[in-house]
N, C-alpha and C positions, 0 to 999 in steps of 0.2 A: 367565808369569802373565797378561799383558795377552792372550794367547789364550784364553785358560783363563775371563778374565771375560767378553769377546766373547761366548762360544760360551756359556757361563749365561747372558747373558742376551738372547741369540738364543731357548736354549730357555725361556725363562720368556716371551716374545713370545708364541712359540706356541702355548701353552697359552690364551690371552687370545684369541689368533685363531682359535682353537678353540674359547673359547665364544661368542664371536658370528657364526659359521658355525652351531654346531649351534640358537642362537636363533634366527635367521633360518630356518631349520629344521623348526620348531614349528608355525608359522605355515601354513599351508593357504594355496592359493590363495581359497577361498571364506571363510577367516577370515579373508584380507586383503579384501576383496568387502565384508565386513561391517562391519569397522571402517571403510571405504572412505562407505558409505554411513549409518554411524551420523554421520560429520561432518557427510555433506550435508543430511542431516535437521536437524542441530542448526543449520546455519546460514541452511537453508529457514523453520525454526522463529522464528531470531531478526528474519531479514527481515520474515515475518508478523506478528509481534508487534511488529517497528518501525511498523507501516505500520498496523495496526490501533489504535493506542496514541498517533499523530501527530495533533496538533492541527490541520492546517492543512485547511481548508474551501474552498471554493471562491469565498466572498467575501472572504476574505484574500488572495486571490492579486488582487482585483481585478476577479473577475467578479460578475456579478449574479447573483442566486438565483433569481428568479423574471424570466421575460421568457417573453412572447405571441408564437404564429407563426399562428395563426389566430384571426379575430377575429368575434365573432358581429353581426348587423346587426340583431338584433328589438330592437324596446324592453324594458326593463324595467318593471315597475311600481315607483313609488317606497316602496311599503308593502312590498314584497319584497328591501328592500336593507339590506343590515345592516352594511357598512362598503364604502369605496372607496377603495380606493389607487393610487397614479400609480406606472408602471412605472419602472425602473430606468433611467437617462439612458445607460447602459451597454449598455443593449440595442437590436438592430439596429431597431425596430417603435415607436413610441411609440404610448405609449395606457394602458388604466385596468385595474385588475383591480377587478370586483362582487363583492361578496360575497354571494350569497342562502342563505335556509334550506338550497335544496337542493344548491348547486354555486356554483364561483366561475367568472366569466364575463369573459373577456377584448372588449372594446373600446375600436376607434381613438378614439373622441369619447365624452364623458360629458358632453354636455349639460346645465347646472345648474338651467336650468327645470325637469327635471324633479324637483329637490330641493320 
């Protein structure tokens, strides 16, 4: 009798290993492809959306926002200045950002006589 149980359930295995042969089966190699690339989408998808959705800016990390590599040498007029601000001690140039009507204007010295 202990053969007899063996051998049932030898064959009841193989019916089990028969159905995940013929599932595997099913499957195409271009509908493996597909499921293949629906992952890398959804995890392309969630990278972007991390990174798009993250707080962290460039002066959190410690850098400056605004910092001058060329500096203009004309004068300003003083009727033409509408704020002035000192650059960022972070940055490699030191000097002033102008603010005019038309444009904001990077120089080394901001002369206060001409206040």
């Amino acid at each position: 009798m202990s053969y007899k149980r063996e051998s049932e359930s030898l064959s009841s295995s193989k019916p089990r290993y028969r159905q995940r042969e013929k599932h595997s089966e099913l499957q195409t190699p271009a509908e493996k492809m597909e499921m293949k690339m629906s992952w890398v989408c959804l995890v392309l998808g969630l990278v972007l959306l991390m990174t798009v959705s993250s707080d962290a800016t460039t002066s959190d990390l410690g850098f400056p926002d605004k910092c001058c590599f060329h500096f203009a040498h004309f004068s300003i007029p003083y009727n033409e200045i509408l704020k002035v601000e000192k650059l960022h001690s972070g940055c490699p140039h030191k000097g002033y950002v102008i603010t005019t009507p038309r444009a904001k204007i990077c120089k080394k010295d901001f002369v206060h006589s001409q206040l």
